[in-house]
N, C-alpha and C positions, 0 to 999 in steps of 0.2 A: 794119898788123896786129900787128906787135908790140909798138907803144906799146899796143893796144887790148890786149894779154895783159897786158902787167906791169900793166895797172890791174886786171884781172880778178885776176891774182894778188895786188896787193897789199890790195884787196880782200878776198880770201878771208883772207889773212894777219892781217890787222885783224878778221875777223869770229872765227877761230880764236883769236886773242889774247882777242877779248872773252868769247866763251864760254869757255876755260880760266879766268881773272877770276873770273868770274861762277861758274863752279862751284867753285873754291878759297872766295869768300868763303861761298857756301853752303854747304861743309863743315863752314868755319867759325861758322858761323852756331850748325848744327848740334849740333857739337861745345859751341859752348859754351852751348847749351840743356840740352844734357844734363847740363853743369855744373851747371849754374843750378838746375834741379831737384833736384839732387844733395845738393848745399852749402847754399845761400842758403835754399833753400823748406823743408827739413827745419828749418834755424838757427829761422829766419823762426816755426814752426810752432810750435816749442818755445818761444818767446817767447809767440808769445801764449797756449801752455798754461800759462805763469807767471801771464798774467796772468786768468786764468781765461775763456778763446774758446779753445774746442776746432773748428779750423778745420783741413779737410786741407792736406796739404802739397802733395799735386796742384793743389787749388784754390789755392792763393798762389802757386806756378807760372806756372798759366794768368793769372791776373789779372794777376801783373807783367812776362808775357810781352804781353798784348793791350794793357795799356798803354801801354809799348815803341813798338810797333809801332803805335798812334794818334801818339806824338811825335814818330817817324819820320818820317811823311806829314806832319805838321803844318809839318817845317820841309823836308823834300825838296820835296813841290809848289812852293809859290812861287816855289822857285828852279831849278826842274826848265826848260832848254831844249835841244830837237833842235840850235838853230842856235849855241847856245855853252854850248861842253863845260865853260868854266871857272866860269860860274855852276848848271852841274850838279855837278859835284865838289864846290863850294861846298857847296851843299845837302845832297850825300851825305854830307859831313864835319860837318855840324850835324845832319844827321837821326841819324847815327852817335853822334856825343858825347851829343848830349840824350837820346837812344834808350836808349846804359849808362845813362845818370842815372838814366833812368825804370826801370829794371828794380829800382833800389834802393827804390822807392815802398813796396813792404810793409813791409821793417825801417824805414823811416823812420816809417809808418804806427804800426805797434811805437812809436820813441822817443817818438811826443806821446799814445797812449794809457798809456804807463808814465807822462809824465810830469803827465799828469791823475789818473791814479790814485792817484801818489807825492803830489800835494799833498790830493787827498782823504782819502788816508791821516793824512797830518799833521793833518788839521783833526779831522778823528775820535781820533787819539791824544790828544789836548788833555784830551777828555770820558773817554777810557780810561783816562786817568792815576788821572783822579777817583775812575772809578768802581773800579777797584783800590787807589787809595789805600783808599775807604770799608771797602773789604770785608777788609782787613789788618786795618781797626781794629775791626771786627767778630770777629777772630780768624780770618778763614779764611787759608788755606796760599797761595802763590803761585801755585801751579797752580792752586788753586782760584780765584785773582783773576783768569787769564785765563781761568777757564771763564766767568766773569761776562759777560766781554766776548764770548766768541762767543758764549751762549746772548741776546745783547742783537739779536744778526741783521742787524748794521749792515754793507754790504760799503763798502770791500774789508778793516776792518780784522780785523770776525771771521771773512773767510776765511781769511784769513792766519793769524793766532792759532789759526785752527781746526784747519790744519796743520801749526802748531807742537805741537799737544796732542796729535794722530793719530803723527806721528812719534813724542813720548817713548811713547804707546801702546803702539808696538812696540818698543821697546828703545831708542833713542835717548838721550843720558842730556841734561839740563835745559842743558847751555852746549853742548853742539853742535847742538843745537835751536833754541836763541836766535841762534849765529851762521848757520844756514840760513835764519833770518825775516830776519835782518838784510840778508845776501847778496842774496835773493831779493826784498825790498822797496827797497834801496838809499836809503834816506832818513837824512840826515843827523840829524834826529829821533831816531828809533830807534837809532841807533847809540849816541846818548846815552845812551838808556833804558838798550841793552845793556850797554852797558859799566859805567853804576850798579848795574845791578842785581850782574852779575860781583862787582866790588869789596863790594857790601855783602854778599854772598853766603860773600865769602871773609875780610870783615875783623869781620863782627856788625853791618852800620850798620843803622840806622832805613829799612827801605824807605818806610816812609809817609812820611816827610820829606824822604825823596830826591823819593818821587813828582809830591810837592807844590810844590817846588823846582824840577823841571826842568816839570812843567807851565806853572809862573810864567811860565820862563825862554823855553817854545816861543811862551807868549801873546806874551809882548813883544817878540821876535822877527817873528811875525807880522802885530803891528803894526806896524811899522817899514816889515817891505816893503809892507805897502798902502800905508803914505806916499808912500814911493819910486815903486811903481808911477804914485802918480796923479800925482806929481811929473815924473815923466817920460814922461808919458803922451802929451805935446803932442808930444814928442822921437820916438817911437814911432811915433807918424801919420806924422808928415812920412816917416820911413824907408820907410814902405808906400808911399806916396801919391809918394816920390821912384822907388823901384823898378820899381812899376807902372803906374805912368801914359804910359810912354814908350811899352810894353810895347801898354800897349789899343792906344792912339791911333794904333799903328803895325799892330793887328791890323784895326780901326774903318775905315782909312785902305786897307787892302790889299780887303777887303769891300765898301766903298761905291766907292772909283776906283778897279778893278782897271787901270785900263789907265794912268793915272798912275803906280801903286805898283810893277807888276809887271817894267817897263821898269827901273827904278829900282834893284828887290832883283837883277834879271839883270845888272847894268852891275857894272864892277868899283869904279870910285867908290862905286855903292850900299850894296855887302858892305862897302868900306874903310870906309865910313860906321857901319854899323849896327854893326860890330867895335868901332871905337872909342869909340861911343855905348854898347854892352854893358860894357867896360873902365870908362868913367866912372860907371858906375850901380853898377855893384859896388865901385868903388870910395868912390863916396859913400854905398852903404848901408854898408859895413862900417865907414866911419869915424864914422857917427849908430849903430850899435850900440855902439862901443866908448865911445862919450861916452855914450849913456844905460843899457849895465852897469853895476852897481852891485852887490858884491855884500855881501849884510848876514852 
């Protein structure tokens, strides 16, 4: 009878421990949801009102909270078992890691539409250059060469410009204006332009010849990296095709022979496995991007 109590007690001991657990990590959960929404979803928000998506911050919230919580399950099931706790903590420990990753998904989302925008910008400044240079030689005013440009209605350059001209509107004066465009577009381009124009602003140069000049300068530039790109283009596959392919074949393989794979990912061989196979894949895409960067 009293061997039959210390199991009942140590029982209830282990069930008490798990439910404290379990509600410490949901506080925490909690707690830094609130964060999250706080911080990251306003940031998040305000970026892409840069970039002109008026998206609420509740909504980037929600989104990179339910995504979260699909990459979660995606790596906790497979490795979820009653009969062994230590390919369950396994799992809790990838579902957790991958789970923060995923919740950064909208500013990331953010960095590749800035950085789609930031080269459609460059490719349209090429043709702006132009058509500011023509209109200097026409005699209109500077201001008046970027109204040409936003009244041309090409985005994202004449939004941009558009908000450059709305600001000096309101009191603004013409070089804290130009360094807001510049700030707020981030292109190494423009910084050129700005910084010319500054200079010839403040010394009497030719802006029409500046214009002309650094338009030259962004053409030839830009051809260059298209070389590059297609030059290492072959370089670039391989990196994908080395990353992801282990990746399918291992999601392919758990789908079609659940009961081959599942054994597998629960064993602790399996985990040692697929940890070191993770390590080797990161390690060989990182070493095929730093061979095909190149920066012009």
């Amino acid at each position: 009878m009293s061997l039959l109590l210390i199991k009942i007690l140590a029982s209830v001991a282990v069930g008490c421990a798990f439910t404290a657990f379990a509600y410490i990590i949901i506080l925490s959960v909690e707690s830094g949801s609130v964060n999250y929404s706080d911080a990251v979803s306003h940031e998040t928000a305000q970026q892409f009102e840069d970039l002109f998506l008026f998206i609420p911050a509740k909504k980037i919230a929600d989104i990179g909270r339910a995504f979260a919580a699909a990459v979660f399950l995606l790596f906790f099931i497979p490795f979820f078992s009653l009969s062994n706790p230590v390919s369950s903590a396994v799992g809790l420990s990838l579902g957790i890691l991958f789970g923060a990753l995923a919740l950064q998904a909208p500013s990331k989302l953010v960095d590749v539409l800035r950085s789609r925008r930031r080269r459609k910008f460059n490719l349209q400044l090429v043709e702006a250059l132009s058509s500011m240079s023509n209109a200097l030689r026409a005699g209109f005013s500077i201001n008046q060469a970027f109204d040409t440009v936003v009244q041309s209605g090409e985005k994202p350059i004449a939004q941009e410009f558009g908000v450059m001209m709305q600001q000096m509107r309101v009191g603004m004066n013409f070089y804290d204006a130009m360094q807001s465009l510049d700030k707020r577009v981030g292109s190494e381009d423009l910084t050129l332009v700005v910084t010319a124009i500054d200079i010839a602003r403040r010394t009497g140069g030719n802006l029409t010849e500046i214009f002309d000049k650094i338009g030259q300068t962004i053409r030839e530039r830009m051809r260059i990296e298209r070389r590059v790109m297609t030059l290492t283009a072959q370089g670039r596959l391989q990196g994908i095709i080395v990353a992801c392919m282990p990746v399918v074949l291992g999601l392919l393989m758990t789908f079609l022979k659940p009961d081959i794979m599942l054994p597998f990912l629960k064993s602790g061989t399996g985990v040692a496995a697929i940890v070191i196979t993770a390590a080797l894949i990161l390690v060989g895409w990182l070493v095929i991007r730093k061979i095909i960067k190149i920066d012009v």
